[in-house]
C-alpha positions as CSV (number, residue, x, y, z in Angstrom):
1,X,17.0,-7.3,19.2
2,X,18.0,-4.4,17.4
3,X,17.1,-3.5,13.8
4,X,19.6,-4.6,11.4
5,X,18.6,-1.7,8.6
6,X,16.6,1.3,8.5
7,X,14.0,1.5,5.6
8,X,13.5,4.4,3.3
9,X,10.6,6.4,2.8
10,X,9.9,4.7,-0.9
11,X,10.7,0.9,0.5
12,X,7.8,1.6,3.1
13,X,5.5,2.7,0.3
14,X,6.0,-0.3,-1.2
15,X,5.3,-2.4,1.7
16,X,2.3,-0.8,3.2
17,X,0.0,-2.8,0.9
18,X,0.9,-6.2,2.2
19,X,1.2,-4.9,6.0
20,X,-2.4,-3.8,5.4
21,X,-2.8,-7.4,4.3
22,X,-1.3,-9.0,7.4
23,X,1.0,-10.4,4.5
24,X,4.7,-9.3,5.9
25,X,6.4,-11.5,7.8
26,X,7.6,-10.5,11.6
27,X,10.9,-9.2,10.9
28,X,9.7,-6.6,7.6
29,X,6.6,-5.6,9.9
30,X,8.6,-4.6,12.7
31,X,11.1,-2.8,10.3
32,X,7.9,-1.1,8.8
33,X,6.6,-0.3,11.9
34,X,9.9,1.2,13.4
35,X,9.6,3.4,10.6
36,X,6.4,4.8,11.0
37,X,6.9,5.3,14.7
38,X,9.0,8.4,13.3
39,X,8.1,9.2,10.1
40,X,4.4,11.1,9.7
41,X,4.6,11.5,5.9
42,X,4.8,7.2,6.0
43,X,1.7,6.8,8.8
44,X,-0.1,9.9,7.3
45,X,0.0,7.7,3.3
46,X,-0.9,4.3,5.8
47,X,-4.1,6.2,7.6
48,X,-5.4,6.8,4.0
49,X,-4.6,3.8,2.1
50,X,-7.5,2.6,5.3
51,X,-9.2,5.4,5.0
52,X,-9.7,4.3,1.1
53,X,-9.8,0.4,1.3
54,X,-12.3,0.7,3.4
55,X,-14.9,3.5,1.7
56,X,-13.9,1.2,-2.0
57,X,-14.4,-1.8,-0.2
58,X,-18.2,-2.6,-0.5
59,X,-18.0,-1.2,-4.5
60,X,-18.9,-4.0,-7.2
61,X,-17.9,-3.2,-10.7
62,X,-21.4,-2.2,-11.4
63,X,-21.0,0.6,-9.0
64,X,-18.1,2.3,-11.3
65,X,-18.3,3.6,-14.6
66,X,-17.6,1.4,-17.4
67,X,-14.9,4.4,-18.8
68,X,-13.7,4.6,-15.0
69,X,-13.1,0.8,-14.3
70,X,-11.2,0.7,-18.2
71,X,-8.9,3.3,-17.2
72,X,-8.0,1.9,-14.1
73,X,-7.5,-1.6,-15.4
74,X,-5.7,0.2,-18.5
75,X,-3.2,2.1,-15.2
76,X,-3.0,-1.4,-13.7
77,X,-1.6,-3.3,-16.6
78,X,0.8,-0.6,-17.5
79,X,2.4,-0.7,-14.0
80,X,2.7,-4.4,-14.3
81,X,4.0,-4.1,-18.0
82,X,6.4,-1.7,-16.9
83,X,7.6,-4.1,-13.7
84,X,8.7,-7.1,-16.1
């Protein structure tokens, strides 16, 4: 079965998170994975996103700075702000 439409750079971005996840379904996940099959900028973004969820993994907010963990929650609610 051939791919029906080639994914961009950006839509792959946006997609890595839930293919890290297990949470795309068969048809996305082989799109994604087509992609990365020939694009290293895409797999070289993929091999860090592991390389970070798994050295932030084991952290408990304890472990980060009070003025850290409030700028990144202060990032995070901007982006979803800025998605509605």
């Amino acid at each position: 079965m051939a791919l029906t439409k080639n994914i961009r750079c950006l839509d792959a971005v946006a997609l890595i998170s839930s293919y890290l996840d297990g949470g795309l379904g068969w048809r996305e996940r082989r799109r994604l994975e087509h992609h990365l099959a020939g694009c290293p900028a895409c797999t070289a973004y993929l091999d860090q996103l592991r390389v970070t969820v798994a050295s932030t993994s084991t952290l408990t907010p304890e472990d980060v700075p009070s003025d850290v963990l409030d700028g990144l929650l202060d990032v995070f609610e901007k982006f979803h702000r800025d998605q509605d």
